[in-house]
C-alpha positions as CSV (number, residue, x, y, z in Angstrom):
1,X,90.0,-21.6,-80.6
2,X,93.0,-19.6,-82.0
3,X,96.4,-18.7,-80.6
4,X,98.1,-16.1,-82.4
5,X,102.3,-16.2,-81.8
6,X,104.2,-12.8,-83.3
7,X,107.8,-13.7,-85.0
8,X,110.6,-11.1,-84.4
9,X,111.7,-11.9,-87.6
10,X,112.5,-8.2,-89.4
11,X,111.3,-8.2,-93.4
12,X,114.0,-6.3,-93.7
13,X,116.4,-9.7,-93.0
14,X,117.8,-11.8,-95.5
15,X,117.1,-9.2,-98.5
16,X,118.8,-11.2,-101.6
17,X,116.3,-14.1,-100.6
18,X,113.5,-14.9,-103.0
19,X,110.5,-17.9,-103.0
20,X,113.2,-20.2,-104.1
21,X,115.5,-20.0,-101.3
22,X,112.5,-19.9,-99.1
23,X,111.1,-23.2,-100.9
24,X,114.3,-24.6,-100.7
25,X,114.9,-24.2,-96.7
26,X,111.0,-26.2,-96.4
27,X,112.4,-28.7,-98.8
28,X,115.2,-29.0,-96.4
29,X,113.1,-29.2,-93.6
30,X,111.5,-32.5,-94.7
31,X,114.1,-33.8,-96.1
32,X,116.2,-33.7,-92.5
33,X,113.0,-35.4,-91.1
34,X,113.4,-38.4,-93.4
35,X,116.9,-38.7,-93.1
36,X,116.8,-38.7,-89.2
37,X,113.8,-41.2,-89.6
38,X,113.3,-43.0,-92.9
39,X,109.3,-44.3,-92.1
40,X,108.8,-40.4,-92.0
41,X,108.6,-40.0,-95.8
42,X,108.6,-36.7,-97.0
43,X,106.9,-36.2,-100.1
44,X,106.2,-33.0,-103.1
45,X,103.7,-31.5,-105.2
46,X,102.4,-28.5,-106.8
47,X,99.2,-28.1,-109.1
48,X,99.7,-25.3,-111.9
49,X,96.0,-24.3,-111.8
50,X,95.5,-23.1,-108.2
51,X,99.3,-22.3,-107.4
52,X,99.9,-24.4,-104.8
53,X,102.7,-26.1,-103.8
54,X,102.7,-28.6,-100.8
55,X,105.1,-30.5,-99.1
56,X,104.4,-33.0,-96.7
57,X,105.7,-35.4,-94.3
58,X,104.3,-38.9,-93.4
59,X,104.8,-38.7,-89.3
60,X,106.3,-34.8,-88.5
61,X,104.4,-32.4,-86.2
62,X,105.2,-28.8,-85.3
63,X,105.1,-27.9,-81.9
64,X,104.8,-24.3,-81.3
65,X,108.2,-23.9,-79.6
66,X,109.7,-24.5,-82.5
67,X,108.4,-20.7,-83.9
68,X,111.4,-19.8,-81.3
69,X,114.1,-18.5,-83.5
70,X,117.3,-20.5,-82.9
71,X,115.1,-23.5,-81.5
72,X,116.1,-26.6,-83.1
73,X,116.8,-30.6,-82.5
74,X,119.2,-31.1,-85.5
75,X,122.1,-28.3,-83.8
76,X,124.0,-31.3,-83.2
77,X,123.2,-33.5,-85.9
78,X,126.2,-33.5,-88.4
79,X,123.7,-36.2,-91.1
80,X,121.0,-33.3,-91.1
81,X,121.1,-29.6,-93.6
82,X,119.6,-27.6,-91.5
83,X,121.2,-27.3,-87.8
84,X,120.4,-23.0,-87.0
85,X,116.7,-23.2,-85.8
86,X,116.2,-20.4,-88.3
87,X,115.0,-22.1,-91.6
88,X,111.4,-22.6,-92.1
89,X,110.3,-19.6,-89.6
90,X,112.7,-17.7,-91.9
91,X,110.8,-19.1,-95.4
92,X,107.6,-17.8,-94.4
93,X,108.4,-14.8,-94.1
94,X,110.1,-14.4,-97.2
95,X,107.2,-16.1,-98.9
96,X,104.5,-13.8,-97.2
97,X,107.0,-10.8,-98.2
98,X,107.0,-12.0,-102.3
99,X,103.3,-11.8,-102.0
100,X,102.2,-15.8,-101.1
101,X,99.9,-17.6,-98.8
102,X,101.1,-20.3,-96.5
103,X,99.2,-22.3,-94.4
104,X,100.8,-25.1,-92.4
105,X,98.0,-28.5,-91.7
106,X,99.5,-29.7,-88.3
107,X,97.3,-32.8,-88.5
108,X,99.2,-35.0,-86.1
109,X,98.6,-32.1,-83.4
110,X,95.1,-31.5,-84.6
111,X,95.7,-27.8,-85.7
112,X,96.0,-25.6,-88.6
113,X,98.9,-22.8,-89.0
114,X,97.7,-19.8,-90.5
115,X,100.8,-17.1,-91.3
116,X,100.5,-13.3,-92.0
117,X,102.4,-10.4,-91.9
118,X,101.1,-7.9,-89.6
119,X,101.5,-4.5,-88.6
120,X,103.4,-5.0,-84.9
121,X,102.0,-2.5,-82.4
122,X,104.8,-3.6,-80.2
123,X,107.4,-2.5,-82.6
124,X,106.0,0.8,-83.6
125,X,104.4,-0.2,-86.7
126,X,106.8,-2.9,-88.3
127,X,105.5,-5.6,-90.3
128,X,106.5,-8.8,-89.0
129,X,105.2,-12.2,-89.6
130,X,102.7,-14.0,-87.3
131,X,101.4,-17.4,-86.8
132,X,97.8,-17.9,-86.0
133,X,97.0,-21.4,-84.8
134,X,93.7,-22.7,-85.0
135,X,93.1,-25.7,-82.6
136,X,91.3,-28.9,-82.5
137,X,91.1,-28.1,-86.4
138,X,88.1,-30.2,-87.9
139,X,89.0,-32.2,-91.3
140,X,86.5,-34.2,-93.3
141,X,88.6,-37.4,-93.7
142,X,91.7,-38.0,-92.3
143,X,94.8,-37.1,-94.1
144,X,97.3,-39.4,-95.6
145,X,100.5,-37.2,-94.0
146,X,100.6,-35.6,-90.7
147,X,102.4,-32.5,-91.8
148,X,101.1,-30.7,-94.7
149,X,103.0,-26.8,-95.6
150,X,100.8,-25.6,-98.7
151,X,102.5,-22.5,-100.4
152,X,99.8,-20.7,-103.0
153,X,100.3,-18.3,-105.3
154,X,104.0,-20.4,-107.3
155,X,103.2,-19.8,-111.1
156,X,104.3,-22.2,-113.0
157,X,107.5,-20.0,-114.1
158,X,108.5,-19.6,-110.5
159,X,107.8,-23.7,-109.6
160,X,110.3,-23.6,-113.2
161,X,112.9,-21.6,-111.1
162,X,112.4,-24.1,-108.0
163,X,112.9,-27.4,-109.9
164,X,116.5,-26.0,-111.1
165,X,117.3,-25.7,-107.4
166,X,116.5,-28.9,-106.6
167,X,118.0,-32.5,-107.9
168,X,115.2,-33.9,-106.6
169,X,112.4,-32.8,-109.1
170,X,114.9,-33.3,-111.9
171,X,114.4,-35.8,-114.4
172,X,117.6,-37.8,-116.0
173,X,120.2,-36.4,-113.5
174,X,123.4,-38.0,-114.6
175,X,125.9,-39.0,-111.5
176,X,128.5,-40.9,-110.2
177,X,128.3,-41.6,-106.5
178,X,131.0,-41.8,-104.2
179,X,130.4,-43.3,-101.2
180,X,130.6,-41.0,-97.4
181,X,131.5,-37.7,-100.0
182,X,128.5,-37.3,-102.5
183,X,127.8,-37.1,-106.2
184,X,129.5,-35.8,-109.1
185,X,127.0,-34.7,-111.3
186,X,127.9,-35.3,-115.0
187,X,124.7,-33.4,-117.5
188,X,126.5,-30.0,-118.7
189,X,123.6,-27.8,-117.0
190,X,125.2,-28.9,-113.2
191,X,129.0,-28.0,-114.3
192,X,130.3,-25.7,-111.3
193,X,127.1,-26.2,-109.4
194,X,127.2,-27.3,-105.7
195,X,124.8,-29.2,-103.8
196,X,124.3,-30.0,-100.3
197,X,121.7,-33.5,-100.5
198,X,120.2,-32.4,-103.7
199,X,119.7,-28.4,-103.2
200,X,121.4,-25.5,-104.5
201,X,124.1,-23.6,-102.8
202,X,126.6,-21.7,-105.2
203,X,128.0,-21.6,-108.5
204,X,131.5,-22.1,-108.9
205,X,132.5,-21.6,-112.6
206,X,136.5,-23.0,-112.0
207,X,135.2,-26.5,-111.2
208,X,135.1,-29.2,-114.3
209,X,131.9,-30.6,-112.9
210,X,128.9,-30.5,-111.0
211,X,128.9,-31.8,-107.1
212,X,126.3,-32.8,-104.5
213,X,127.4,-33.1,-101.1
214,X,126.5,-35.6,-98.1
215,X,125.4,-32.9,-95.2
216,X,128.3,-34.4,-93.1
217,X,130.8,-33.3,-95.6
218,X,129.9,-29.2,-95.9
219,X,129.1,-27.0,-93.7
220,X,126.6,-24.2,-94.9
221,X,126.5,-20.9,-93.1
222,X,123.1,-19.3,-91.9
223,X,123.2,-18.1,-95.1
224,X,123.1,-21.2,-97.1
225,X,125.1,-19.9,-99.8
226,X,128.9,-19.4,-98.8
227,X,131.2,-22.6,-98.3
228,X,134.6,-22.5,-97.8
229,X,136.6,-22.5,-101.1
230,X,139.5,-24.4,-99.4
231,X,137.3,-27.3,-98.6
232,X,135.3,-27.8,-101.9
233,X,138.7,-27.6,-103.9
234,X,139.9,-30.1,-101.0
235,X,136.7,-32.4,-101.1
236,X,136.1,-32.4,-104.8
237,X,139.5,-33.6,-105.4
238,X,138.8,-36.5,-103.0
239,X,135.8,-37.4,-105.2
């Protein structure tokens, strides 16, 4: 049996957004499920030949309330990224805009998440995403993470483009920690970069270094990309 759940999420919003910010706000996503619950490991992968990019978590479900914009348990939660409700519904439709597939295995709720964008009859003709859910999905053997989001059609230039915006899949990161503030991050290819827990934000060429932030530390707008120039000069000259 299939459910089928339209977003009134406009392709029109968040223009200047590409795969990689969209990757990034899944990242972030699983990431904030770990941190609020370390057993719920969040893990990463992509395989160049079929161009597909998953990311997973050991424990998380979706529950289909959460397709309501602005619906989120992390509003509160000053340790998390994300706190808007707005993230991952946003990402897919940015992906299904550039052109990929994404497909969400909802194992712990027994169900598989099929997105599209469709032509809305209920807003004269406007293409907005939609989330068809299959339930009591079948699988063959049972799967070693409950939550599964598989992105296809990443080439291996665009997964390039994604590993720059994310400390995480970098190799040999050189950093200084400083405990309840962050990182400073010391290779030449992070000078003036800013980081909230290991993802991109903004580029700020004035600043000697290269800095990743605790989440408690910065706040990020719905945007993700404007912080308050006042408080990184403040907060970097703490560190």
């Amino acid at each position: 049996m299939k459910s089928k759940y339209e977003l009134t999420i406009s392709t029109k919003y968040v223009p200047d957004w590409t795969y990689v910010e969209a990757v990034r706000e899944l990242f972030q996503n699983a990431l904030d499920n770990e941190l609020k619950n370390p057993s719920n490991k969040m893990g990463f992968s992509y395989d160049k030949a079929s161009e597909t990019l998953r990311i997973t978590n050991k424990t998380s479900i979706l529950e289909v309330d959460s397709l309501l914009l602005g619906n989120s348990t992390k509003a509160n939660d000053k340790d998390t990224i994300g706190k808007h409700g707005e993230g991952y519904k946003i990402a897919f439709m940015v992906l299904l805009r550039e052109g990929k597939q994404v497909k969400v295995y909802n194992y712990g709720k027994r169900e598989i998440w099929d997105a599209r964008l469709i032509k809305s009859r209920r807003y004269n003709g406007e293409q907005v995403p939609v989330v068809f859910v299959e339930k009591e999905a079948f699988w063959k053997s049972t799967p070693s993470e409950d939550l599964t989001i598989e992105v296809t059609g990443i080439t291996e230039e665009e997964y390039n483009k994604i590993v720059k915006s994310n400390l995480h899949l970098q190799d040999d990161v050189e950093k200084h920690e400083v405990k309840g503030i962050g990182r400073i991050l010391l290779n030449e290819e992070h000078k003036g970069n800013i980081y909230v827990y290991g993802l991109y934000v903004c580029h700020k060429p004035e600043l000697k270094y290269g800095y990743d932030f605790d989440p408690c530390i910065i706040s990020l707008d719905r945007d993700r990309k404007l912080i308050d120039t006042i408080n990184i000069v403040w907060e970097t000259s703490l560190m």
